[in-house]
N, C-alpha and C positions, 0 to 999 in steps of 0.2 A: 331961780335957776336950780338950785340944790335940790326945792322939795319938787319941781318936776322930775330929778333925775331920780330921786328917791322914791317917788311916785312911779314914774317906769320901772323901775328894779323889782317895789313889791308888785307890780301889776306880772313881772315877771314868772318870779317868784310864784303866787297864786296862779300863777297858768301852768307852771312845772307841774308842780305838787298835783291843783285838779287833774290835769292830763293822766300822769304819772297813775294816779288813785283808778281814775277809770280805766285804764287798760290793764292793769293788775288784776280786777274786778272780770274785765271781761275775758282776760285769758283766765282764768277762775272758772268761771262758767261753762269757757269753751273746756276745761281740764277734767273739769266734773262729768261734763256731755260725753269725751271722751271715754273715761273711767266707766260710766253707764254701759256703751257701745260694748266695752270688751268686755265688763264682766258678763253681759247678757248674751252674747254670740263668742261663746269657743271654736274657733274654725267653722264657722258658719249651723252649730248646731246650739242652737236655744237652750241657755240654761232655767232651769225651775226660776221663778221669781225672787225666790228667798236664800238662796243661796251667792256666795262671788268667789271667785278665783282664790286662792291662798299663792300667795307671789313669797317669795324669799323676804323682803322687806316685811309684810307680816306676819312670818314666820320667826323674825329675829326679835319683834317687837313679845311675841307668845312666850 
């Protein structure tokens, strides 16, 4: 009886955590895609490729 209850808990457990990982992962992704979006389209006009935006948090870090 224990080591099933123990047994549900880590099966738990491992599902938290995998779950957890992947969505971190995939708001990630989706964060980046964003960050791509804006620095490439300033108010709808196409930045050069090599260039991104300078934001205040950039600027704090310079």
């Amino acid at each position: 009886m224990l080591t099933a209850i123990l047994l549900l808990l880590a099966g738990f457990i491992v599902g938290v955590v995998l779950t957890g990982m992947i969505a971190l992962f995939y708001c990630g992704v989706v964060h980046d895609e964003a960050v791509r979006i804006v620095d490439t389209h300033l108010a709808g006009f196409p930045m050069p490729s090599g260039l991104s935006i300078t934001t205040l948090a950039k600027a704090a870090h310079d």
